[in-house]
N, C-alpha and C positions, 0 to 999 in steps of 0.2 A: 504494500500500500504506500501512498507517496501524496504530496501535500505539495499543492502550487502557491507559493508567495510571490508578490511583487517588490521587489527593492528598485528603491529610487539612489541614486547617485547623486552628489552634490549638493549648495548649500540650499537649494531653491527646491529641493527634494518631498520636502515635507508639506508642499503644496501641491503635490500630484495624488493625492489620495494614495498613496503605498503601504503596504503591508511595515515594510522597516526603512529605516534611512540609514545610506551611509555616507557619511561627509568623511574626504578626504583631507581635510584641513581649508583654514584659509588661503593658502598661497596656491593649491592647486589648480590648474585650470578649468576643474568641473564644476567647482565653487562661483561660477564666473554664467552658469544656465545649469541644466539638468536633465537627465537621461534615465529610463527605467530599464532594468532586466525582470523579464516573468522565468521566475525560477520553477522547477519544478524537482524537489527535494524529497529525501526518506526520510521517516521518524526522526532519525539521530541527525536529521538536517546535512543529509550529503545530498550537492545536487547534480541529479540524472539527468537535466537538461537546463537550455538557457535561451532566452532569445530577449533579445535587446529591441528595444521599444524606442523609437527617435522621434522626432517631429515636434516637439514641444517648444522649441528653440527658433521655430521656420523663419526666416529673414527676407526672405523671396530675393535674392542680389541678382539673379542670373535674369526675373522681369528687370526690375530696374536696372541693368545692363541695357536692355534695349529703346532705353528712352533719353538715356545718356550721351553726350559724344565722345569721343575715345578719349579726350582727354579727363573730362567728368570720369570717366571706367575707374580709374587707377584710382581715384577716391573710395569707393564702393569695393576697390578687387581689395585691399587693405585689410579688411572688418570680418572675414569669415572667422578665419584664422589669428585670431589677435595675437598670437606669437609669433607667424611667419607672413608677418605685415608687410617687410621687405623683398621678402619668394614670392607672394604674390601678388605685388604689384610686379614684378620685373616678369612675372608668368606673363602676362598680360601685355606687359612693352614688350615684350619679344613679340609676341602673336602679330602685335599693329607692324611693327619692325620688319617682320618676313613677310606679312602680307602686303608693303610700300615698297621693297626694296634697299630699306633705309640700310646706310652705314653709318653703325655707332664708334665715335673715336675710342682709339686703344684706351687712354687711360679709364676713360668710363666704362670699359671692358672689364681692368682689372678690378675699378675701386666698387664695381657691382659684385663679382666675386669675393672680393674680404668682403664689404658689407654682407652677401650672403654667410661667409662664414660667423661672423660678429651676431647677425643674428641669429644663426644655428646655437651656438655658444651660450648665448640670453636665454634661448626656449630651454636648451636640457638641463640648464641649473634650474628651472625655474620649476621641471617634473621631478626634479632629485631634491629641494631643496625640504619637501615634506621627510625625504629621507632622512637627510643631511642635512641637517638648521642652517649650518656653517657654509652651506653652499650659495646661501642668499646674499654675501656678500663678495663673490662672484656674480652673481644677475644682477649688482646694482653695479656695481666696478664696466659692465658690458652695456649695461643700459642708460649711463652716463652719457659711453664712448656715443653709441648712436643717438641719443637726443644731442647730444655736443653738434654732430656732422649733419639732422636733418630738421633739428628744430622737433621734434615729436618723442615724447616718450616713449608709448604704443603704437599709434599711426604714425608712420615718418612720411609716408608721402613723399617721398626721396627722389623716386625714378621719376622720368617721364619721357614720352616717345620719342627716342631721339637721342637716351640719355640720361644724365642725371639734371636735378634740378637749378645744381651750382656747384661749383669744385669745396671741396671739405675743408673745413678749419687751417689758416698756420698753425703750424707745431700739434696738428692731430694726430699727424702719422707717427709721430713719436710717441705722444702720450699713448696711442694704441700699442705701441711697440714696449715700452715700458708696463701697461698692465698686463700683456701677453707673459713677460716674464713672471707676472706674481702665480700664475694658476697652475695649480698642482694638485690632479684628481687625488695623490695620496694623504689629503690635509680632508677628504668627505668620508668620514667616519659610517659605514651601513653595515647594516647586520645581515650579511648575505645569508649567513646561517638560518635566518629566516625565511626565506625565498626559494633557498634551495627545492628543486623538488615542484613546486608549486605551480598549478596553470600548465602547464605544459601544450605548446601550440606544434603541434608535426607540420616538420618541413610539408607534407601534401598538401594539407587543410590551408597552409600560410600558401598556395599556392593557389591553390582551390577560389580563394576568399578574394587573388588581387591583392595581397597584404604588403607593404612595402615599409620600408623606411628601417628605424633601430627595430623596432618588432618584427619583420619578414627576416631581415639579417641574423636576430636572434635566434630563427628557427631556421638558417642555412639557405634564404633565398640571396644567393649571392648578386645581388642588384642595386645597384647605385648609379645615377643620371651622372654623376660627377666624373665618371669613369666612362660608362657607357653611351650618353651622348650629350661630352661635354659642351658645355659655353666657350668661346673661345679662349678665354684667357684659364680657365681648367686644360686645355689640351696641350698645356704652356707644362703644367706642372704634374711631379711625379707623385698619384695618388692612387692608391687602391683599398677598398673597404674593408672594417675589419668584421671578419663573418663570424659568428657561432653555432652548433648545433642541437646545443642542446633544449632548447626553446623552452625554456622552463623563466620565473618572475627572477631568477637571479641571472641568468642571462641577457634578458631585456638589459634591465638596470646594469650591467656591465657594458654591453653595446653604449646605452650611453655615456658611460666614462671611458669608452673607448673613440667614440666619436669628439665629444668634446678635447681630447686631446688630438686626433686629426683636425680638428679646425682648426686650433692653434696652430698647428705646424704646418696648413694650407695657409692661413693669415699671415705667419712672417712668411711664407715665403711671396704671396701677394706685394706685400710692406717690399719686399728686397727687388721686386722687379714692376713696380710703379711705375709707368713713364710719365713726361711732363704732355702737358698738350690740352685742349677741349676737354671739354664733356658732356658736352651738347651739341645737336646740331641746331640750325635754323629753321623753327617751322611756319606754315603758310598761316594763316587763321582758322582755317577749317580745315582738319585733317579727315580727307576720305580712303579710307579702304577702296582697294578693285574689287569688283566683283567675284566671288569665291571663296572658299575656303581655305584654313590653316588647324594645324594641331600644334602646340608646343607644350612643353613640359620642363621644371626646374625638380633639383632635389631639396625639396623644400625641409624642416627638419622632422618633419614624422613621418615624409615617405613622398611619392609623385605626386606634384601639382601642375594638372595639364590645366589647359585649356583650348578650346576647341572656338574658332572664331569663324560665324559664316556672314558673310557680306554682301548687301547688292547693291554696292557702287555709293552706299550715304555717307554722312558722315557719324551714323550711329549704325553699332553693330545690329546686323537683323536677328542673330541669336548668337551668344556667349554662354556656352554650356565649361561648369568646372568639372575635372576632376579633384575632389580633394581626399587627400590620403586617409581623412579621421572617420570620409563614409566608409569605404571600405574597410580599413583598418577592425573597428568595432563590431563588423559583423561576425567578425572573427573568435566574438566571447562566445557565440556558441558550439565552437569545436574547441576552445580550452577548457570551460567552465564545470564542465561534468567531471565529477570524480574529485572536486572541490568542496572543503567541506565552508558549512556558511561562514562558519568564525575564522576563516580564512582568504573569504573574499575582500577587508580590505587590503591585504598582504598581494593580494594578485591583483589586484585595481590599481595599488599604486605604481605599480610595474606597466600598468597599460597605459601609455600615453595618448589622449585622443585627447582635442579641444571640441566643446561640445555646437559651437558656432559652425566649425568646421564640418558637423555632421548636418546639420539640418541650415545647409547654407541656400 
C-alpha cells in the first residue's frame, strides 16, 4: 500500500495548498517562486515515484518576445533565469547576430566570454552557498565585479546587438584578476558524507530527459557548448569538461566545484588574451531580421540555453521560442527521486540546481 503526498518547494510553497513544504533556505534560488513534486510514497515514507508539477511561476516572455523589437528582447531575454542574466541575453544577441550577418569586434568577443564565465562563477556559489555559508562571500566578491562592469546587480543588460553596451571599467580587468586569485573551492566546507549515495540520476535517464549542464555531467553526459560548439573566443582556448559518473547528490555538488574552478582558469586566461579595440558596432534605428530562421545556443551555467528565432523580415521577432536548461533539467526528479527516502529529499534538492523562472518561463 502506498500514500500520495504533495511537496511544495521553496519559500512561496506554503501557498500552493501542499501536503508538506520544503524550503531550501533563503539564498536558494527556489526561495525566489515555487515548484511542486506529487510524491507517491510507502508507509515508512520511501518514495516509488515522482513527478514534478511546474506552471505556477508562468511569465509568458516568449509572447512578449513578439511585441518587442530586438533590441527591447534583451531586456525580457535577462529575467527567466535570474542567475544567467548575462547567457541569456548574449543567447539572444547571437541569434539577431547570425540572423544580420553582423561582425562583433574581437575584444567584445573575448570580454563576453569572461563575463560569461564571471557569471557562471556568481550562479554556482550562489547553489552551494546553502551548502557552504562561506561560499557567499564568493557571490558577492563576483557580483561586485559584474554590477562594477554593467551597472546591474541581477539584470546587467550588458550585451547588445552588435556587442556590448560600453567597454568595462579602468582598472576592472585587474580588480577581476586580483579576486580570481582569492577563490579557493578548498576554503567550502560540505558534508559530502551526506550526499553520498543519494538521488542517483543514470547516465540513460540524464539522456533520456535532455538533461545538461553540472547535473547531465554529473551523470557522465559528456556535453559542454564550450567545447563543443564554441563562441569564438572559447575556440581560442584550451578547455575540456570535467565529467562524473557517478550521478548521485554528491556528484552534482562536486561538478560544481569543479566547474567553478574551470571558470577561473577560462577567466584568467580571457584577462591574458584581451585585445584593445571596439565593442560595438554601429547600429541603424531599426534593426530588422531577414526573413527566416536561426537556432543558437550558449552554455549557460545549469546547462543549454538555445534559442530558436523565426522572422518575417520586421523588426520584431515573429516567434522566439527558448530552450532553457531548468525545463528540462527538473523533469528529470522523476527518474532520481524513487528509492529516496522523504527525510532525504532536502539533501537531494539541494544538489538539484534549477531556477524556478527558468522552468515556467
Amino acid at each position: 500500500m502506498s500514500e500520495q503526498i504533495t511537496v511544495g518547494v521553496g519559500a512561496g510553497a506554503r501557498y500552493l495548498g501542499v501536503d508538506r513544504v520544503i524550503d531550501l533556505g533563503p539564498l536558494h534560488p527556489s526561495a525566489h517562486g515555487a515548484y511542486r513534486l506529487r510524491l507517491t510514497v510507502t508507509p515508512d515514507l520511501v518514495i516509488t515515484a515522482a513527478e514534478p508539477l511546474v506552471g505556477h511561476l508562468h511569465r509568458g516572455a516568449e509572447k512578449l518576445f513578439e511585441v518587442r523589437d530586438y533590441r527591447q528582447v534583451l531586456t525580457l531575454a535577462n529575467r527567466h533565469d535570474w542567475l544567467s542574466a548575462f547567457c541569456n541575453e548574449l543567447a539572444v544577441a547571437l541569434a539577431v547576430e547570425r540572423m544580420t550577418g553582423m561582425d562583433v569586434p574581437a575584444r567584445a568577443q573575448w570580454l563576453r566570454a569572461l563575463l560569461c564565465e564571471l557569471n557562471r562563477l556568481m550562479a554556482h556559489m550562489v547553489f552551494l552557498t546553502p551548502l557552504s555559508p562561506n561560499a557567499a562571500t564568493y557571490r558577492e566578491g563576483v557580483q561586485a565585479l559584474m554590477e562594477e562592469a554593467s551597472g546591474g546587480r541581477i539584470h546587467f543588460m550588458f550585451n547588445r546587438i552588435g556587442g556590448l553596451r560600453e567597454d568595462v571599467p579602468a582598472g576592472w580587468t585587474e580588480r577581476v584578476a586580483a579576486f580570481l586569485s582569492t577563490v579557493d573551492t578548498k576554503t567550502l566546507t560540505i558534508d559530502f558524507g551526506a550526499l553520498e549515495g543519494l538521488g542517483v540520476l543514470p547516465h540513460e535517464d540524464a539522456l533520456a530527459y535532455g538533461v545538461t549542464g553540472p547535473i547531465g555531467r554529473a551523470s557522465g553526459v559528456d556535453f559542454d557548448l564550450r567545447r563543443d560548439d564554441p563562441l569564438p573566443a572559447y575556440k581560442a582556448l584550451d578547455f575540456s569538461p570535467v565529467v562524473r559518473t557517478e550521478g548521485d547528490a554528491a556528484a552534482r555538488v562536486r561538478c560544481l566545484l569543479d566547474e567553478v574552478q574551470k571558470s577561473v582558469e577560462l577567466a584568467r586566461a580571457c584577462l591574458e588574451q584581451l585585445p584593445q579595440g571596439p565593442v560595438n558596432v554601429r547600429l541603424p534605428k531599426a534593426i530588422k531580421a531577414p526573413e527566416g530562421s536561426v537556432y543558437t545556443r550558449v552554455e549557460a551555467p545549469l546547462g543549454t540555453s538555445g534559442v530558436h528565432l523565426s522572422s518575417r523580415g520586421e523588426k520584431t521577432p515573429w516567434r522566439l521560442k527558448l530552450r532553457t536548461p531548468s525545463f528540462n533539467n527538473v523533469q528529470a526528479l522523476s527518474a532520481l527521486l524513487p528509492g529516496t527516502k522523504v527525510d532525504d529529499l532536502p539533501a537531494v534538492l539541494s544538489s538539484f540546481a534549477v531556477v524556478v523562472g527558468d522552468i515556467d518561463k
